[in-house]
Each structure stands twice: as structure tokens, then as C-alpha cells.
C-alpha positions as CSV (number, residue, x, y, z in Angstrom):
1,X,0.0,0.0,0.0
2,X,1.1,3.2,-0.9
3,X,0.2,6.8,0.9
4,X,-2.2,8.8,-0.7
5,X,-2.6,11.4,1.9
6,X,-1.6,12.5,5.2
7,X,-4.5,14.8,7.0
8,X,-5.4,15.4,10.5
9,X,-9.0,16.9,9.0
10,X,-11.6,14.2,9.5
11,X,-14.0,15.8,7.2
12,X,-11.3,15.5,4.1
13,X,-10.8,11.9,5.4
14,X,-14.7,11.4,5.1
15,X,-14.8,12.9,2.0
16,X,-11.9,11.1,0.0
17,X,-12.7,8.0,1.6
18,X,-16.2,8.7,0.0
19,X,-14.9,9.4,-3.6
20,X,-13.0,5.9,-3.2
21,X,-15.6,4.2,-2.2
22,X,-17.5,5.3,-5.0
23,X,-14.7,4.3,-7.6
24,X,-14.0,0.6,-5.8
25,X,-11.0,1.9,-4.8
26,X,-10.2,0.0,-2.2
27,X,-8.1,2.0,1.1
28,X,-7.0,2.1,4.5
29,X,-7.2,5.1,7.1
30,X,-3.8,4.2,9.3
31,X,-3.4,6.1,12.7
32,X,-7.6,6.0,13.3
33,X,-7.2,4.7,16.7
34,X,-4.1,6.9,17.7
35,X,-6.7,9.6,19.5
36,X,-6.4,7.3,22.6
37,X,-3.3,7.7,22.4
38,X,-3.1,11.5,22.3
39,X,-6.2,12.3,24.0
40,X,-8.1,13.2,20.9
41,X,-6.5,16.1,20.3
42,X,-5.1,15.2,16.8
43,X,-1.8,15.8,16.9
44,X,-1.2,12.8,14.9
45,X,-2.0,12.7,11.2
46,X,-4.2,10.1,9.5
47,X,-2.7,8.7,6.8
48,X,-5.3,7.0,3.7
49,X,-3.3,4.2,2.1
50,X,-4.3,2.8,-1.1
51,X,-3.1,-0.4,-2.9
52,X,-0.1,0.2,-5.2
53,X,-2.3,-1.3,-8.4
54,X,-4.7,1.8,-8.0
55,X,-2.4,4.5,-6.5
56,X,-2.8,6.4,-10.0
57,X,-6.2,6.1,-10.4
58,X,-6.3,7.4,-6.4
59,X,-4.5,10.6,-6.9
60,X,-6.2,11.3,-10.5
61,X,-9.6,11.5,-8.5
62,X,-7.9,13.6,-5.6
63,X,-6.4,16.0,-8.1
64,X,-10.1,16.0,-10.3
65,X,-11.6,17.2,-6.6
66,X,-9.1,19.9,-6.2
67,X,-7.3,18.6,-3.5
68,X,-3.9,17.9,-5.5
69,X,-2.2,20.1,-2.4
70,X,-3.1,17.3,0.0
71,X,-1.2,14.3,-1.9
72,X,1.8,13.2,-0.5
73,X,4.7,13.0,-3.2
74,X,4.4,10.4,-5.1
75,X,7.0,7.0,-5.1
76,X,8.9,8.2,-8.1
77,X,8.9,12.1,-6.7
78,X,10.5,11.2,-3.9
């Protein structure tokens, strides 16, 4: 799985995990459960992982909502 984006904004979470959904894209919100951990203050940043095979077709429906700011570089950028 590769990093799609790194937020501490739930609604932006809520809302790409919605636009994946909606695609079949399937993803995984990493650090959910750290709030316990840091007292729900969310200090911690939730990271949306998507599988490698779809990564491209991820970040072309991220950048298509206007959110290309919030991707994290991609493999090959970094």
C-alpha cells in the first residue's frame, strides 16, 4: 500500500474515503485509533493508504476534486 494522503482533518478523510468508495478503490485510514493515544487532540496525522495497483487512479480522483495540495509525493517524486 502506498500513501495517498496524510491529513489530520476528519472531514477531508470522510470525504476522500467517500470518492474511493465510490470508484472501488479500495483503502485504509492508518493512525484511526491513535486519538487514545493523544487524548483526541489530533496531533497525529491520518494517513489514507491505497493499494499500489490503484495509487494512479487514487491521486487522479484527488487531483479532479481539487485537493492535488493534499497528496503526499508520489514513489517516483520522492
Amino acid at each position: 500500500m502506498e500513501e495517498l494522503v496524510r491529513t489530520n482533518d476528519p472531514v477531508l478523510i470522510s470525504f476522500l474515503e467517500s470518492i474511493l468508495d465510490e470508484a472501488g478503490i479500495k483503502h485504509f485510514v492508518a493512525d484511526g485509533n491513535m486519538s487514545i493515544m493523544e487524548g483526541s487532540l489530533a496531533m497525529i496525522p491520518r494517513r489514507i493508504l491505497v493499494d499500489s495497483d490503484q495509487i494512479h487512479k487514487a491521486r487522479g480522483l484527488v487531483r479532479d476534486a481539487g485537493l492535488e495540495h493534499e497528496l503526499r509525493p508520489a514513489k517516483d517524486q520522492i
